[in-house]
Backbone bond lengths (Angstrom), bond angles and torsions (degrees), N, CA, C in turn:
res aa  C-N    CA-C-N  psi(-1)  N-CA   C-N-CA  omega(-1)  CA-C   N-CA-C  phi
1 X - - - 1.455 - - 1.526 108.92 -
2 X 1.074 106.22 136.39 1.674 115.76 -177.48 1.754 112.12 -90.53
3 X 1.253 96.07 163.35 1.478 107.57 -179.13 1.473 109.36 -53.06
4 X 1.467 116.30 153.01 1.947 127.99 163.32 1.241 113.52 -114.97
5 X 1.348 105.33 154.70 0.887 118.42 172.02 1.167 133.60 -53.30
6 X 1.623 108.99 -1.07 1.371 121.16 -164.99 1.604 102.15 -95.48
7 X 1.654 89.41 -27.86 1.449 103.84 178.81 1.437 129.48 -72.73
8 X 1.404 90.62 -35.67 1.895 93.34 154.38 1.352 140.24 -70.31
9 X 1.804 97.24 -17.77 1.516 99.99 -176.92 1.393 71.40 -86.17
10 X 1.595 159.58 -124.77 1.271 163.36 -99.61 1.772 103.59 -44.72
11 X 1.729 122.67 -47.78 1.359 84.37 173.27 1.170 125.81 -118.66
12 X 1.408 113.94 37.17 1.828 121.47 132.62 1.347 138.24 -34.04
13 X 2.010 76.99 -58.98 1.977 86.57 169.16 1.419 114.80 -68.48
14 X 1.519 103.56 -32.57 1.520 99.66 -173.85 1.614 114.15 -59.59
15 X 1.398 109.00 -30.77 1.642 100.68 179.19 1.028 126.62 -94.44
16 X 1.966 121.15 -9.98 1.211 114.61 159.10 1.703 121.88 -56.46
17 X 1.426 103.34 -34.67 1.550 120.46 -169.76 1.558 96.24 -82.70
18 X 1.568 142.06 -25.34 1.022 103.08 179.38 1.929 106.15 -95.22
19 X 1.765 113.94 12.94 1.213 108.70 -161.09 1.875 93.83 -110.36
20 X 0.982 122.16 23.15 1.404 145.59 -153.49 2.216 101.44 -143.74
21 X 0.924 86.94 -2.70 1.600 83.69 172.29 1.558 105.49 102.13
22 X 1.195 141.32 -49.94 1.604 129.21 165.22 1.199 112.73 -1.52
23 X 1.303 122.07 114.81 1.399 138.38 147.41 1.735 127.47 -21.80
24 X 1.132 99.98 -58.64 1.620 128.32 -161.01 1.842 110.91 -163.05
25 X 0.953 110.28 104.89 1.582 111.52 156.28 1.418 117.27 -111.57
26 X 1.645 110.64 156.88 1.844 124.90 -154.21 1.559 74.90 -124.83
27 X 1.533 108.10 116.52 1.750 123.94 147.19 1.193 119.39 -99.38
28 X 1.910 122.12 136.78 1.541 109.73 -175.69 1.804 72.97 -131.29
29 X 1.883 89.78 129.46 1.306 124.14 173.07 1.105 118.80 -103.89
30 X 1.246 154.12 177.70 1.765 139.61 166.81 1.574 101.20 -1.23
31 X 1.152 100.89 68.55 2.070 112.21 174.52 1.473 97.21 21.35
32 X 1.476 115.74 58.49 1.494 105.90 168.92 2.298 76.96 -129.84
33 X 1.471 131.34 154.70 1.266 126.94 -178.66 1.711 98.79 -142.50
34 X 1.467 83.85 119.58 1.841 90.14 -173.59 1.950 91.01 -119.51
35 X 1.517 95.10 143.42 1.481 103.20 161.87 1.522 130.13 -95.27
36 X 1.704 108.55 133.58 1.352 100.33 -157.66 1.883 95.92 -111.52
37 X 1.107 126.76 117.25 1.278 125.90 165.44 1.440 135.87 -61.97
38 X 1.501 118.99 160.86 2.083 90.69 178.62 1.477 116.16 -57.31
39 X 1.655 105.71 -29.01 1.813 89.93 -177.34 1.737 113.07 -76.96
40 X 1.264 124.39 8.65 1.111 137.20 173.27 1.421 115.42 -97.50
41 X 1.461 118.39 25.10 1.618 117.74 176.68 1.573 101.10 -63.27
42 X 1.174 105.83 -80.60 1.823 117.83 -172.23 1.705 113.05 -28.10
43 X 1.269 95.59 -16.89 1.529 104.01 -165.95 1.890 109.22 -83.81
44 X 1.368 83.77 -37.20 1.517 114.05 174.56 1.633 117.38 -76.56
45 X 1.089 115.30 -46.04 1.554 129.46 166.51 1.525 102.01 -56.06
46 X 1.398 136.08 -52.84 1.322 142.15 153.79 1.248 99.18 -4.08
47 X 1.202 102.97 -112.77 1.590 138.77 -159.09 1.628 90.76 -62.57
48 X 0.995 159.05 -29.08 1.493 139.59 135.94 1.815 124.43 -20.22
49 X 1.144 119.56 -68.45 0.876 138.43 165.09 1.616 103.25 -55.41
50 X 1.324 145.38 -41.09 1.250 140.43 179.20 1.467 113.60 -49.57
51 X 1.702 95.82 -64.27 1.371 121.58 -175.41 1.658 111.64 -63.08
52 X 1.535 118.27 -41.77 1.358 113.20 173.13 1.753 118.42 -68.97
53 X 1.582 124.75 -1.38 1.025 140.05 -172.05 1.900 99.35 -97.08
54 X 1.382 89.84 -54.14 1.846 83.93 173.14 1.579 117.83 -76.66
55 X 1.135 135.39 -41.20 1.142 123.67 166.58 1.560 128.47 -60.39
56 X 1.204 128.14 -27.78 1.145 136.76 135.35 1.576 114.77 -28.30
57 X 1.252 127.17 -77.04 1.109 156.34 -152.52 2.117 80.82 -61.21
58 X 1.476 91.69 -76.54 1.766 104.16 -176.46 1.226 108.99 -16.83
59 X 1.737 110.07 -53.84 1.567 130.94 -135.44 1.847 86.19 -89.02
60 X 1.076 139.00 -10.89 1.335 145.19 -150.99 1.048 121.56 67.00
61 X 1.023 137.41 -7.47 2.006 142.48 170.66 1.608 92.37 -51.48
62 X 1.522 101.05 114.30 1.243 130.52 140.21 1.500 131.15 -34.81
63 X 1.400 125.64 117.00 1.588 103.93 163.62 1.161 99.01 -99.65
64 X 1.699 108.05 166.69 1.894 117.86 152.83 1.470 72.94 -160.91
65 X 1.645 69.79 -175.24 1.776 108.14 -169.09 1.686 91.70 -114.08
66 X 1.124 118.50 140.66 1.472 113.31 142.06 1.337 139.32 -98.06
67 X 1.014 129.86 91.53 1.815 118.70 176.46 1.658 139.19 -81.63
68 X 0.719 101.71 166.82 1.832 104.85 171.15 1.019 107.38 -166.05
69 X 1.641 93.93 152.23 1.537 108.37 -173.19 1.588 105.42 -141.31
70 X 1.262 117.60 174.49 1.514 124.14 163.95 1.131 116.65 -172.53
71 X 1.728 121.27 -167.26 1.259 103.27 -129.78 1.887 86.39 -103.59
72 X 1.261 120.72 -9.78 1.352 145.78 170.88 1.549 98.91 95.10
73 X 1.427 140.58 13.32 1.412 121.40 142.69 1.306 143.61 -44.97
């Protein structure tokens, strides 16, 4: 079973609250709840970005990249 949306709103809050001074915040993901500490931001930013990649993904939103280039004249 894949991530919800519920799960993205839960550790949003969790990283506003630990980027806001919180000590320690408790996220429960697929009803599994791990505690993330302040030195555990990046860890949290992670799996943010994971979860906003699968629900995305769920929701049908497409990723790409766009590039450009030239010839530098």
């Amino acid at each position: 079973m894949g991530f919800t949306q519920q799960d993205l709103n839960n550790v949003k809050s969790a990283l506003i609250d630990l980027a806001t001074g919180k000590k320690a915040v408790r996220v429960t993901t697929r009803n599994k709840t791990v505690e993330f500490a302040q030195t555990d931001i990046d860890k949290l930013r992670t799996l943010l970005s994971q979860i906003q990649s699968e629900v995305a993904t769920a929701n049908g939103a497409q990723s790409f990249f766009l590039t450009s280039t030239s010839k530098g004249l």
